[in-house]
C-alpha positions as CSV (number, residue, x, y, z in Angstrom):
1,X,25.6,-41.1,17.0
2,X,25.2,-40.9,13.3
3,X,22.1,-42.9,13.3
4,X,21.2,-40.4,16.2
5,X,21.9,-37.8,13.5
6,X,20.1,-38.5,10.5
7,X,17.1,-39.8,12.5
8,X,17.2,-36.2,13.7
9,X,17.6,-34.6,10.4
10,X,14.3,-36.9,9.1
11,X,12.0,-35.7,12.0
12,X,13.2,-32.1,10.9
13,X,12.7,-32.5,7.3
14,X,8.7,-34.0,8.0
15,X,8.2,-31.3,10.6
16,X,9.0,-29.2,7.6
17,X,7.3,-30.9,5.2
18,X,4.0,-30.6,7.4
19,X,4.5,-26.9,7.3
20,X,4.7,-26.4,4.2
21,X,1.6,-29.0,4.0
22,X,-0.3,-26.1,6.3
23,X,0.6,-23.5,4.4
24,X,-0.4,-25.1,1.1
25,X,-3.6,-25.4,2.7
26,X,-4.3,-22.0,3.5
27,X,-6.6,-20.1,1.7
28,X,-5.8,-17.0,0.1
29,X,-7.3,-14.4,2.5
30,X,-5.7,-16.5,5.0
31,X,-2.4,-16.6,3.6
32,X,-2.3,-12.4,3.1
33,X,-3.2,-12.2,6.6
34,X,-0.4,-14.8,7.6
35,X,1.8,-13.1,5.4
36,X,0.3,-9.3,6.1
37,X,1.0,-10.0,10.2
38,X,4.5,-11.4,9.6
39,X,5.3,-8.3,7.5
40,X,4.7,-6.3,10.6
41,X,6.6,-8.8,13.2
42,X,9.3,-8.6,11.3
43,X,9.2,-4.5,10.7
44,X,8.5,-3.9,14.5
45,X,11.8,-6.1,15.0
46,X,14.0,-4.3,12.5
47,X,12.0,-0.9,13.8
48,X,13.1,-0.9,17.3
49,X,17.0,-1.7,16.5
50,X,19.1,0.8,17.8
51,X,20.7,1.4,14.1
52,X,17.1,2.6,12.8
53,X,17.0,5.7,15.7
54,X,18.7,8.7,15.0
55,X,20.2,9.1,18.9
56,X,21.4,4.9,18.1
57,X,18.6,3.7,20.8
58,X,16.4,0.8,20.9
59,X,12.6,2.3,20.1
60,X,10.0,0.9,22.8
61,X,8.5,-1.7,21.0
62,X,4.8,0.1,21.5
63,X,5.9,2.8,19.0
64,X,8.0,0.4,16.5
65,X,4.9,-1.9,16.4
66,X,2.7,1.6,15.6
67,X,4.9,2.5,12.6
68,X,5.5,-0.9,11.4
69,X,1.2,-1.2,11.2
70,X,0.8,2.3,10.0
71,X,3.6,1.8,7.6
72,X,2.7,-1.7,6.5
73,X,-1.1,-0.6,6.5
74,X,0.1,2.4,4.2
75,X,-1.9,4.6,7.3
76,X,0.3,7.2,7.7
77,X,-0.8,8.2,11.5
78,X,2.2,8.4,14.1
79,X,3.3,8.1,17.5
80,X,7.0,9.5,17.1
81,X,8.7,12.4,14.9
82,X,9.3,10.7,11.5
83,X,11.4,13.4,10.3
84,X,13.9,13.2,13.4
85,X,13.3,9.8,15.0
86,X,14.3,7.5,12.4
87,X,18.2,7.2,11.2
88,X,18.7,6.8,6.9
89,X,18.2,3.1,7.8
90,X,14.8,3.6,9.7
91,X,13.6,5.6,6.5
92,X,14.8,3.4,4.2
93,X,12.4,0.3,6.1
94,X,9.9,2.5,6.0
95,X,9.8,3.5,2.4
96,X,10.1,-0.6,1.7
97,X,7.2,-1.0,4.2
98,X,5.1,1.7,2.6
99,X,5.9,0.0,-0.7
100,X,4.8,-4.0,0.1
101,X,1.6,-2.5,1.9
102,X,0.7,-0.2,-1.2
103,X,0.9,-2.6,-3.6
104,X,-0.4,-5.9,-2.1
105,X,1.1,-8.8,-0.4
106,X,-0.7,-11.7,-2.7
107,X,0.1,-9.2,-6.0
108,X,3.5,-8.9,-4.9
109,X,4.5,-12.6,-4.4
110,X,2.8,-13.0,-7.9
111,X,5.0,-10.3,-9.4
112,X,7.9,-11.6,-8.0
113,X,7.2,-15.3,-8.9
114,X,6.4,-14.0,-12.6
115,X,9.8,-12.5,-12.7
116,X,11.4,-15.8,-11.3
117,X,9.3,-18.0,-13.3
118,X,7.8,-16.0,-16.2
119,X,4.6,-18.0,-15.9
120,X,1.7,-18.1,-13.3
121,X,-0.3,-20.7,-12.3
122,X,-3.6,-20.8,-11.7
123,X,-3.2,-20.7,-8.0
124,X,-1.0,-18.1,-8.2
125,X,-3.8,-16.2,-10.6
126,X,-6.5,-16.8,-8.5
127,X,-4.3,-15.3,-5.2
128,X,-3.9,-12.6,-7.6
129,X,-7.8,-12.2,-8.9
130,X,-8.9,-12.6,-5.0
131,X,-6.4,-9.4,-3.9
132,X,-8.3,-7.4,-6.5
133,X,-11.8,-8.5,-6.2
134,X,-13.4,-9.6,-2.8
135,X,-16.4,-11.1,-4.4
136,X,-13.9,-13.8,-5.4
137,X,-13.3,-15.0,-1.6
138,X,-16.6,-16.4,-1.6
139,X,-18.6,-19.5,-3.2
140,X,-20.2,-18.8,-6.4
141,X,-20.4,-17.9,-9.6
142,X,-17.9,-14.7,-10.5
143,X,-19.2,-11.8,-12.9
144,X,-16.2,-11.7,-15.2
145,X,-17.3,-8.7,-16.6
146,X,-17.5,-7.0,-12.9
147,X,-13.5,-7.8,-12.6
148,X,-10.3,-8.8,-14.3
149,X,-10.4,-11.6,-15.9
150,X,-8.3,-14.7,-14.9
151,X,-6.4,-14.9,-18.4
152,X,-5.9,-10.8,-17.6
153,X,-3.7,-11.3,-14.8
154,X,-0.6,-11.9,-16.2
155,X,-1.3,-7.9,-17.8
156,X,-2.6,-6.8,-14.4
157,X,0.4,-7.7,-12.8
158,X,2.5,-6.1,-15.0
159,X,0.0,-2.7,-15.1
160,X,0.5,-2.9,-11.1
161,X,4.2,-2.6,-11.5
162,X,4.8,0.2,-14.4
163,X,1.7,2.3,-13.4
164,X,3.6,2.7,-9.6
165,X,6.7,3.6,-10.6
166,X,5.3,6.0,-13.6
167,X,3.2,7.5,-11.3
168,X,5.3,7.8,-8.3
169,X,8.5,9.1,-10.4
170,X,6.3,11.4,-12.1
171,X,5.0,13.1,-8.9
172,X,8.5,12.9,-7.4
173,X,10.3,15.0,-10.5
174,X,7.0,17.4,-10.1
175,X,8.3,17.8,-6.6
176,X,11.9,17.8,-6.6
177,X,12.3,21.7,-8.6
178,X,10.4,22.8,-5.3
179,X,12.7,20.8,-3.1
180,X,15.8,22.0,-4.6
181,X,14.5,25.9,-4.5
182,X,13.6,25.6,-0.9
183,X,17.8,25.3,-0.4
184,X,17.9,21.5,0.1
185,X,20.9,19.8,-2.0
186,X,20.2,17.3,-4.6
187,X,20.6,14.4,-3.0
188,X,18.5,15.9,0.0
189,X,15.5,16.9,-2.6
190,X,15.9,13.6,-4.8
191,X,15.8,11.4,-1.2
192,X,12.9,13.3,0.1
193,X,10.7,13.7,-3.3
194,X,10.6,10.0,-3.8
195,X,9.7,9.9,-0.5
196,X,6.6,12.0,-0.7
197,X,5.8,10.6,-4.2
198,X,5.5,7.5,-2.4
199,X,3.8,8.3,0.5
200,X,1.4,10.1,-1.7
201,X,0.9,7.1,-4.6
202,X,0.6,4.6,-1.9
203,X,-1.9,7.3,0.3
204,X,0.1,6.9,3.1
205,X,0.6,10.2,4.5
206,X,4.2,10.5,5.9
207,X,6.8,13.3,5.4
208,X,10.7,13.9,5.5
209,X,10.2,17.2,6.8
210,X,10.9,18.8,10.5
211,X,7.8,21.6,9.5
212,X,5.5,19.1,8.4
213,X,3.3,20.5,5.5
214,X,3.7,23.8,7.0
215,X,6.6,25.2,4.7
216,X,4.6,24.0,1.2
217,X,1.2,24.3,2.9
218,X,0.8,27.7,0.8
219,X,2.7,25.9,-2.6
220,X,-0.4,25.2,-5.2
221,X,2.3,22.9,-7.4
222,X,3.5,21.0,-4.3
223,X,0.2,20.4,-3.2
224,X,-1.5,19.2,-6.0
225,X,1.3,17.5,-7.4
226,X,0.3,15.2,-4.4
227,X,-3.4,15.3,-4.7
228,X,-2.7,13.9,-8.1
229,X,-1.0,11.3,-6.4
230,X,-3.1,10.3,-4.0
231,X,-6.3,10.2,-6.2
232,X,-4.7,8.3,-9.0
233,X,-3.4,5.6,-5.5
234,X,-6.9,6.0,-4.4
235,X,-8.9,4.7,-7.2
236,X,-7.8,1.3,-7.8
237,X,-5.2,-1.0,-10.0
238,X,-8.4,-2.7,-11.6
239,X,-9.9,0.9,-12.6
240,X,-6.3,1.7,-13.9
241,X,-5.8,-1.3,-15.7
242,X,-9.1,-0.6,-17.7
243,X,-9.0,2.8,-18.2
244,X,-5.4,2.7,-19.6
245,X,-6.5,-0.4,-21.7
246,X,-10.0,0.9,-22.9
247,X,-9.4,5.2,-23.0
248,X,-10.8,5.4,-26.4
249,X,-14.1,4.0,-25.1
250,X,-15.2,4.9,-21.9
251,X,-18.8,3.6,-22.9
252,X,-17.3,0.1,-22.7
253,X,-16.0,0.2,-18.9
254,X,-17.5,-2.6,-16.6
255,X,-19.8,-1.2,-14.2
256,X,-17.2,-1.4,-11.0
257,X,-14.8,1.4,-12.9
258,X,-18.0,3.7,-13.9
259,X,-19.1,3.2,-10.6
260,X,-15.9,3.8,-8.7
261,X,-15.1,7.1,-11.0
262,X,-18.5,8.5,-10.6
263,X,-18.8,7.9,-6.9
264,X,-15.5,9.4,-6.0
265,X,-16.1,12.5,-8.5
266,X,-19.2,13.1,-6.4
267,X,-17.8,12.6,-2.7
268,X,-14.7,14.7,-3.8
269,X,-17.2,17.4,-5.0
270,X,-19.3,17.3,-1.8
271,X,-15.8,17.1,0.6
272,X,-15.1,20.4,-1.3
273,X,-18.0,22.6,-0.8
274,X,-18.4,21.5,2.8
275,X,-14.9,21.9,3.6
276,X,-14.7,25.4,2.0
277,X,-17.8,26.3,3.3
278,X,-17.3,25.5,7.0
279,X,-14.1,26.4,7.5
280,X,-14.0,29.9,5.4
281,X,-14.3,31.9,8.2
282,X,-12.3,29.8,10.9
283,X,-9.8,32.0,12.0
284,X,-7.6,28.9,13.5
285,X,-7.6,27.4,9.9
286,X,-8.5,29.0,6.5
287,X,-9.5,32.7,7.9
288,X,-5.6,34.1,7.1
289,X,-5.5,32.5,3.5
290,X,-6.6,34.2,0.1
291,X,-9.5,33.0,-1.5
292,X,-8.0,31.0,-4.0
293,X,-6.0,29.4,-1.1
294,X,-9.1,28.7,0.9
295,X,-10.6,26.6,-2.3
296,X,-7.6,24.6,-2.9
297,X,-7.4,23.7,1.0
298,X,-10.6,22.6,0.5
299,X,-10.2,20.2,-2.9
300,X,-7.2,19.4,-0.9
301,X,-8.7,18.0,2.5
302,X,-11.6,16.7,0.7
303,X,-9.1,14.0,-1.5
304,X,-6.8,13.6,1.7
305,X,-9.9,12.2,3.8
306,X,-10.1,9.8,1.1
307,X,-7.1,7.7,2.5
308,X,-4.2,10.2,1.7
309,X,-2.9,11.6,5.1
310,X,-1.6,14.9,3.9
311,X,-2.9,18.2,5.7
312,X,-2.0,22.1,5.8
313,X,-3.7,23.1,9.0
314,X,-4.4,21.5,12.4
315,X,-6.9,19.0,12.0
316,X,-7.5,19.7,15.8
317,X,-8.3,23.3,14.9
318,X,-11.4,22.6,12.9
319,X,-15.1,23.1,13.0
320,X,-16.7,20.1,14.8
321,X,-19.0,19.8,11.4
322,X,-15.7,19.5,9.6
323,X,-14.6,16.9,11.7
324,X,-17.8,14.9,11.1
325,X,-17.6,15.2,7.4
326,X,-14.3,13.9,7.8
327,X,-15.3,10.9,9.5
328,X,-17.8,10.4,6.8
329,X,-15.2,10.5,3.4
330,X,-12.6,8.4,5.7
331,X,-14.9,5.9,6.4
332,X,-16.1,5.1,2.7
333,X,-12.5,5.6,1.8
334,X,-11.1,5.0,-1.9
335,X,-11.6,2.3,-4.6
336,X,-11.6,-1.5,-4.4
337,X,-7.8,-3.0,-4.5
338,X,-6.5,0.1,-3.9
339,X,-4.2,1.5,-1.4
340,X,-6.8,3.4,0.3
341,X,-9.0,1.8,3.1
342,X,-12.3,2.5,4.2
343,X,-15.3,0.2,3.0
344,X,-15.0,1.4,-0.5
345,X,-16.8,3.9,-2.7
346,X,-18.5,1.3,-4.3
347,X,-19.8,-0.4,-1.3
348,X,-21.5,3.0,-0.7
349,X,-22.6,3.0,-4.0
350,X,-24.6,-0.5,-4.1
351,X,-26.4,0.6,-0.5
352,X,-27.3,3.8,-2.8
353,X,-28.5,1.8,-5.6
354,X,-30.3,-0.4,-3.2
355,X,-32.0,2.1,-1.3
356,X,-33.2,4.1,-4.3
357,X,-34.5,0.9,-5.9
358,X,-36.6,0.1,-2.7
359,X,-38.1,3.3,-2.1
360,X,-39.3,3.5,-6.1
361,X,-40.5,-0.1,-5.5
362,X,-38.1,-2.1,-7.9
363,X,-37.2,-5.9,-7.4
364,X,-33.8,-5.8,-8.4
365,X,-30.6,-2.9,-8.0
366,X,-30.0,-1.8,-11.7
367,X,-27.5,1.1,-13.1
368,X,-25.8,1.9,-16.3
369,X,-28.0,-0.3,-18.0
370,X,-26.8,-3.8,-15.6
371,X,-28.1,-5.2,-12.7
372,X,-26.6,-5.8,-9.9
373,X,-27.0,-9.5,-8.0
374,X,-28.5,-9.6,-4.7
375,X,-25.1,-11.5,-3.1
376,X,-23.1,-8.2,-4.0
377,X,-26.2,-6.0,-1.9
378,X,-25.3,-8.8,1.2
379,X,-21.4,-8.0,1.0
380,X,-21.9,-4.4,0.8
381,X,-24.1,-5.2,3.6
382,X,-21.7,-7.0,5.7
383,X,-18.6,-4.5,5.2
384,X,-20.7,-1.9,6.5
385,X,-21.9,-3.5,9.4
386,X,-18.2,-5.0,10.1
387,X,-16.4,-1.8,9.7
388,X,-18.6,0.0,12.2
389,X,-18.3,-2.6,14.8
390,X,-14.6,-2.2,14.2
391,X,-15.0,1.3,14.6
392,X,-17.2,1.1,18.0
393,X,-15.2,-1.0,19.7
394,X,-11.7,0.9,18.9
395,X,-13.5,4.1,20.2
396,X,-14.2,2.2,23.2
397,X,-11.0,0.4,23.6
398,X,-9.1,3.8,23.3
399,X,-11.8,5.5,26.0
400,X,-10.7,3.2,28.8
401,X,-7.1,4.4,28.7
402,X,-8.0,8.0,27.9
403,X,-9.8,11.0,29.0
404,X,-10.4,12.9,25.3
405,X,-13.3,14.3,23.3
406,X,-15.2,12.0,21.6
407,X,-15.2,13.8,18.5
408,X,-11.6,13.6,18.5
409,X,-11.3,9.7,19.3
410,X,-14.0,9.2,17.0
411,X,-11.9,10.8,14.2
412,X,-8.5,9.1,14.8
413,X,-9.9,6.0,15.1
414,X,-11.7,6.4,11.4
415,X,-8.6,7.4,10.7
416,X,-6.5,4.3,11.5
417,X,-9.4,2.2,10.4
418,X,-9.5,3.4,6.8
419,X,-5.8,4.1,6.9
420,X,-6.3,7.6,6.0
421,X,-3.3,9.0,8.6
422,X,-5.3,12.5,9.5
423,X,-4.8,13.3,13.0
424,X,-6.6,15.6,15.4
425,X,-3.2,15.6,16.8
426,X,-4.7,12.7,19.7
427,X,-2.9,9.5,18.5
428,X,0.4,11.6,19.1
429,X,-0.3,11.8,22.9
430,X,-1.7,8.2,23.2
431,X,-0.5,6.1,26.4
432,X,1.0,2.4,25.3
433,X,-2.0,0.2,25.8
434,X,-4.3,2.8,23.4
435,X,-1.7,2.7,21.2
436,X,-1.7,-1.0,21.0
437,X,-5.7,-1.0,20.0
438,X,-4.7,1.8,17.4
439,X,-2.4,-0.5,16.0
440,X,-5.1,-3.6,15.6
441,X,-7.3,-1.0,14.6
442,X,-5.1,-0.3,11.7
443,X,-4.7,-4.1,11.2
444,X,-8.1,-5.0,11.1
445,X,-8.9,-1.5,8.4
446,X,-6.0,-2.6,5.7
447,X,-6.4,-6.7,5.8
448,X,-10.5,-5.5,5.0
449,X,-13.3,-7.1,6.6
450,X,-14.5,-9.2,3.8
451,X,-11.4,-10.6,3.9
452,X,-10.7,-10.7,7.7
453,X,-14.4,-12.4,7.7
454,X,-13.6,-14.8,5.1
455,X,-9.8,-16.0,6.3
456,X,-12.1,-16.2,9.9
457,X,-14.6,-18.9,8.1
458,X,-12.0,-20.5,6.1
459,X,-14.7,-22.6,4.5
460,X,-18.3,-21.8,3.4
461,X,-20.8,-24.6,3.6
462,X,-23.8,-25.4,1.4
463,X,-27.1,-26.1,3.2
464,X,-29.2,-28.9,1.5
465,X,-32.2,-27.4,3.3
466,X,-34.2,-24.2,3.4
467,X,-36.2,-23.8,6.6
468,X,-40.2,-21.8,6.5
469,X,-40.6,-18.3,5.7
470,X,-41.0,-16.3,8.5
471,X,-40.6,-12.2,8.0
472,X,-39.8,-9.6,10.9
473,X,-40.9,-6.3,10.8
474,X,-38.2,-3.8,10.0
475,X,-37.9,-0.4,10.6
């Protein structure tokens, strides 16, 4: 029996072995998937307990597995009332949830081993430079001046941390004064304004109250208070990370941060006036608000369709040109290694670049006095052409289980795709299998498609060979 035993007990420990084995073997975009996915198993598990409902029942898993991937995803859109489904325990797993997905699963298991160990190695740096820089998930050479250096990542890490909870404590003592005047208690308004300061940081989109944004919709402090939050989320810890270390010399950021800022500055300019401009006269939406009300709604939807989730009106209630330029700023999104989603505002920017350097007949994509290598141009390329194939087939996924206007799928499923969390108020309504491909739709928008492509691949091989010339014609 013995014998029996430990000849049990060795077949256990080499199964074990082997899986560790497998796991070593994985590659970094592969691992944050593995690790990404099993974050949301295990939320939709905890999720649908009866201790994280208010009323002490078991959630259907359909709408725990929806805000375990919106909350995980740092989305923001929802299938149930967060302000009176979930018990204190549901809220507290969702704060945690909101946390891991906002600041990375790869940076996290860094930070943590840092803390544990005080020293990274150089897998552990390399996890670390490939969560903040796609580029690095492929073969070849790495512009270090394009990214954080390998020897900066011990710093990075730390930026990461200290920046988050700066940031999202300084938003939530902004809010709190409003909180408390509104007649909540204190332990009410200090529960709920780290709640929105973390929603808002981490552009996720979700609120603690029964009104929604309706009883601060009107409150210029309360609202930007989390427009600050959600742009400073929504640029990028590698844009942080220089601009804090380098603020005396802007002239000397790398190209990605003058890119990123100068990008975003212009979208959030453009979201602005169109916003303002269409809806003005709406009666359903700005029509009842004073001027200087209208303007900040529109600064205000114009940074939330960036990836923050937050609105004052009824998304539902807008001008069908509004809802288009919507679709527009959620699909380009926010910053690289950010918490927003979309394909990135630099990804827009290199197709820009290239497109202006082809129509005035230039070989090669130059700004701010670089150039810009052609293997960048094919990866701006690819997330473009991946994210609206994601996009495409959601819209038709959800339009065999529901009879809706396309203008409103196409919006919610841009949405859930760049994790932005704005809602025509469709997703609310959906039937269990469409919320099902809202829920990979969110999936596939926060794991990326460079890196959903390059976990997919797992290896890249180099061709010996280059086969004849032959050009199509194009366009």
């Amino acid at each position: 029996m013995n014998n029996m035993d430990a000849q049990g007990t060795r077949t256990r420990g080499r199964r074990m072995r082997i899986a560790g084995a497998d796991t070593r073997r994985l590659s970094p975009p592969q691992f944050a998937i593995a690790v990404f996915t099993g974050l949301i198993a295990l939320f939709t598990l905890l999720l649908s307990l009866p201790i994280s409902s208010v009323n002490g029942q078991i959630t259907p898993l359909p709408q725990a597995l929806f805000t375990a991937t919106s909350a995980i995803s740092v989305t923001g859109l929802t299938v149930v009332d967060m302000a009176t489904h979930w018990s204190f325990f549901g809220n507290l797993l969702i704060v945690l949830a909101v946390q891991l997905g906002g600041i990375g699963v790869l940076t996290l298991a860094s930070v943590l081993g840092l803390v544990v160990t005080r020293r990274l190695g150089l897998k552990q740096r390399l996890m670390v430079a490939s969560d903040s820089n796609a580029a690095r998930i492929h073969a070849g050479p790495v512009s270090e001046g394009q990214a954080v250096r390998l020897g900066d990542i011990t710093r990075m890490l730390w930026t990461i941390v200290i920046s988050s909870l700066v940031i999202e404590v300084a938003i939530a003592l902004a809010i709190f004064p409003r909180l408390l005047l509104s007649g909540r208690s204190i332990w009410e308004s200090t529960w709920q304004s780290l709640y929105v300061a973390a929603s808002a940081f981490t552009n996720t989109g979700f609120l603690p109250f029964e009104s929604g944004m309706a009883e601060f919709g009107t409150d210029p402090w309360f609202l930007i208070a989390v427009m600050i939050g959600v742009f400073l989320g929504s640029i990028g810890y590698p844009v942080i990370f220089v601009v804090l270390r380098q603020w005396r010399t802007p002239r000397r950021w790398n190209v990605h941060v003058k890119l990123t800022l100068v990008t975003t500055g212009v979208l959030l300019l453009v979201g602005t006036i169109a916003f303002t401009a269409i809806e003005w006269a709406n009666p359903a939406t700005f029509a009842s608000q004073e001027p200087g009300t209208r303007m900040l709604w529109g600064g205000f939807l114009s940074v939330m369709t960036r990836s923050g989730g937050f609105s004052p009106i009824d998304i539902g209630s807008m001008h069908t040109s509004s809802l288009l330029m919507g679709d527009i700023l959620m699909f380009v999104g926010g910053g690289s290694a950010s918490t927003a989603g979309g394909i990135k505002v630099t990804t827009l920017a290199v197709l820009f670049l290239a497109a202006r350097a082809e129509a005035r007949g230039i070989d090669e994509i130059e700004v701010f006095e670089r150039r810009i290598p052609g293997d960048v141009l094919r990866l701006a390329v690819s997330v473009l052409l991946w994210g609206g194939i994601t996009v495409a087939l959601s819209c038709f996924g959800l339009l065999l289980f529901i009879q809706a206007p396309l203008d409103f799928v196409l919006f919610d499923v841009i949405s859930a795709f760049a994790t932005s969390g704005l809602s025509t108020g469709l997703t609310a309504s959906l039937p269990d299998p469409a919320i099902i491909v809202l829920s990979v739709t969110m999936w596939a928008g926060r794991v990326g498609t460079v890196t959903l492509a390059a976990a997919l691949a797992a290896k890249r091989h180099r061709q010996l060979f280059h086969r004849p010339e032959e050009r199509p014609i194009v366009g």
